[in-house]
N, C-alpha and C positions, 0 to 999 in steps of 0.2 A: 545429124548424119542423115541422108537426105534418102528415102526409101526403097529408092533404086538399086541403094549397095546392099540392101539384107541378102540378096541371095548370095552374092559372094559373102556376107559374114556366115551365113548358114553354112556355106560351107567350109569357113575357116573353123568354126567354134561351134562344140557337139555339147551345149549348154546342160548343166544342173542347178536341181535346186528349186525353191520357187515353188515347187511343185511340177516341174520340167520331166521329159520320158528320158531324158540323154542317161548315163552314166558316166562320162568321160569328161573330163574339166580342162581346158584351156582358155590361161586367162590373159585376157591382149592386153597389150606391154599399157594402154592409156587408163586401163580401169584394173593394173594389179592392187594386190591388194594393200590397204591403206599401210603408209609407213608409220613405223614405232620408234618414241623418241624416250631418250633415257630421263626425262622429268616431266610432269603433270603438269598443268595450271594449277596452280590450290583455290584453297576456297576464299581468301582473303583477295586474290587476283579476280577470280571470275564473278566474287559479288559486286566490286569494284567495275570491272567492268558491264554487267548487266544495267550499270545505273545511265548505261548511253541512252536505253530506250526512253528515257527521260529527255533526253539530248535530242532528241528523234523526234517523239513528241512534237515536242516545243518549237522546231524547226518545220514541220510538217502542218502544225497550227498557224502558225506566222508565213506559210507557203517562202519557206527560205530554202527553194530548190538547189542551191547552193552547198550549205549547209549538210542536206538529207546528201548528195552524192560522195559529200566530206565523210559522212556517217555508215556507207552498208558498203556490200561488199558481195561479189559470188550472186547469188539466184536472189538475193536482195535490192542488188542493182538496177531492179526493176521500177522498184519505189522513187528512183530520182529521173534526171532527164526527162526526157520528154511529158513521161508518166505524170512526173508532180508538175511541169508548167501544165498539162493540159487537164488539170482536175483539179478542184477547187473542196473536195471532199473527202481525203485522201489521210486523213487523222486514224491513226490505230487507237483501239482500246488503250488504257492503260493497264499494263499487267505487272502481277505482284508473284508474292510468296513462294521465291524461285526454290527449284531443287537442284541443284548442279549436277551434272552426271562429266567426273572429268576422263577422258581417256588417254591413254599412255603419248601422247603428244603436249608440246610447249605452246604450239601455235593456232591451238582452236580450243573449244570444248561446247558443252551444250547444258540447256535448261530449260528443263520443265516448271514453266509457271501454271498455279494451280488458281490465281484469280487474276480477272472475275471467270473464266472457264476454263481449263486445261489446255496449254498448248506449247508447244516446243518452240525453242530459238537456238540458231547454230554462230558462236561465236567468234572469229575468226581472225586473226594477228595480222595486219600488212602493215608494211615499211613502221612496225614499233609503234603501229597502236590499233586498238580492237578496234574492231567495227563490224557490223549486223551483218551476217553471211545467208541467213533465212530464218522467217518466222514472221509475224506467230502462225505458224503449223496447227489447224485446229485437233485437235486429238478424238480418234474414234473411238468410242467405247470408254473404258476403262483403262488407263496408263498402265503399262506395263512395271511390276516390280522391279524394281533395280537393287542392287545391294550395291554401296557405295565400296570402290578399292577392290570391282569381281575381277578376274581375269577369264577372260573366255578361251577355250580351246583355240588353237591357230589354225588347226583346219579352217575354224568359222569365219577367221578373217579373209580366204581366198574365196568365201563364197560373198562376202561381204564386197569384194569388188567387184564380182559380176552383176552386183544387182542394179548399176543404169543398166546393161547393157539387155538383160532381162525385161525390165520394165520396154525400153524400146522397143523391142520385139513382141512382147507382147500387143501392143499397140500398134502395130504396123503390119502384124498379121492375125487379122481375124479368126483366119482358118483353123487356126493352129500347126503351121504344118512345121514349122521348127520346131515345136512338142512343149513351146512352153506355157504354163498354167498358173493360174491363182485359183486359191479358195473362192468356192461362189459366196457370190454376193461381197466380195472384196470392192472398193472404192474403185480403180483401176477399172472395173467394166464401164463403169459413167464414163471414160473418158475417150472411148474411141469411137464415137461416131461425127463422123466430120471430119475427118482427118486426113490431110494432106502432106504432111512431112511431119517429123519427129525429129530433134538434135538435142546434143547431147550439155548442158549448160558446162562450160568450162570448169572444172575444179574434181571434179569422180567422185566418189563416195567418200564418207566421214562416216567411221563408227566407232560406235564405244559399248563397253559388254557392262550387260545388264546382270551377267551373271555369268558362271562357268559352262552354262550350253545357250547363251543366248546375246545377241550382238543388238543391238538399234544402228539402224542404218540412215544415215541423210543425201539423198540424191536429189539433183534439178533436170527437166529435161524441158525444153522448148518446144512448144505445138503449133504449126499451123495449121489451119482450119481449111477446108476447102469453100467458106464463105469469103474469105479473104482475113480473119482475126489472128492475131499472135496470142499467146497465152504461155507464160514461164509453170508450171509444175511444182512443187514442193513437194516431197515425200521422203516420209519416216516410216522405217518396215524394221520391223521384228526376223533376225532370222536367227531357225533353232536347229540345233543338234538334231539330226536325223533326215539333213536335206530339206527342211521345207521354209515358211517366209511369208509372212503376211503385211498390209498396208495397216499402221495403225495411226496416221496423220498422212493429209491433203491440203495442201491452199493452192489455189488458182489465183493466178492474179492476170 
């Protein structure tokens, strides 16, 4: 979404959250908040499916750019096209000893692989077969606790879809003058110097609760640079009971 229109969003939507001044919530009709479906992935589907990044791999070594665009999907999209013809280096880690975090939906879920470093992958169903939606998300700090089968408050889900639209904002206005905030020294301040547009990657937020006051949230947002560079975003944020929301994974690609 191209920078020109935040002052008409500022004026449409009186943001919370984040750490945001608003108190008032309205949340526009592209980033409400995530739907809920009456059956899970289980864990026999989503280890099964995790084993693409093997697929991935292997496609990615052999530069079978082909293949890798057969393979991802959403803000992972990046990894095929153009990206893999013009790089010759483009091999991920290989990661292992996944923890599934599944949320009330049929058609995605997520996992935290913990070798060889900790980092999130969002996995995602089109036309009857998974493929790589984003990741590996490297993880900041320490992973956040999950209890498997939490249910989070529903309030947390309507804040859970404003957070691209947050993230944008904050990056498009230095200022502050839409009142929206992050924790200092949150990842997010690296990322707005140079900045010439901000949009919003097709797809909105994916979340799934970590617990009864707390969600993991996965958004994509597109950056152009005012040097002339494109850069896709990855981010995974914690948001908690009491209004607030931190970045706890980044990948730039």
């Amino acid at each position: 979404m191209p920078r020109r229109l935040l002052a008409i969003l500022g004026a449409l939507f009186v943001l919370a959250g984040c750490g945001t001044a608003g108190t008032g919530v309205t949340v526009p009709p592209e980033q409400a908040a995530p739907s809920i479906s009456a059956h899970r992935v289980d864990e026999a589907t989503a280890e099964q499916a995790f084993q693409l990044l093997d697929r991935l791999d292997k496609a990615l070594s052999q530069h079978d750019c082909a293949a890798v665009d057969d393979l991802v999907t959403w803000a992972a999209r990046t990894l095929g096209g153009r990206a893999c013809e013009a790089t010759r280096n483009g091999r991920p880690a290989r990661y292992g000893d996944p923890e599934f975090l599944l949320p009330d939906a049929d058609d995605w879920f997520a996992a935290l692989a913990r070798k060889p470093s900790p980092a999130y992958f969002v996995f995602v169903l089109e036309d009857n077969r998974w493929r790589l939606g984003a990741g590996p998300i490297p993880v900041i700090g320490r992973p956040p606790a999950h209890t498997p089968g939490a249910t989070a408050d529903p309030d947390l889900a309507v804040e859970a879809g404003l957070v691209p639209q947050r993230h944008l904002t904050f990056l498009t206005d230095p200022a502050g003058v839409q009142g929206v905030r992050f924790p200092a020294g949150d990842p997010l301040q690296g990322l707005r110097a140079g900045i010439a547009d901000v949009e919003f990657v097709d797809g909105g937020a994916r979340a799934v609760a970590l617990s009864s006051t707390q969600l993991l949230v996965f958004d994509a947002l597109r950056i152009r640079r005012t040097a002339g560079r494109t850069e896709t975003v990855e981010l995974a944020s914690v948001v908690t009971a009491g209004n607030r929301c931190a970045t706890v994974g980044l990948l730039r690609r």
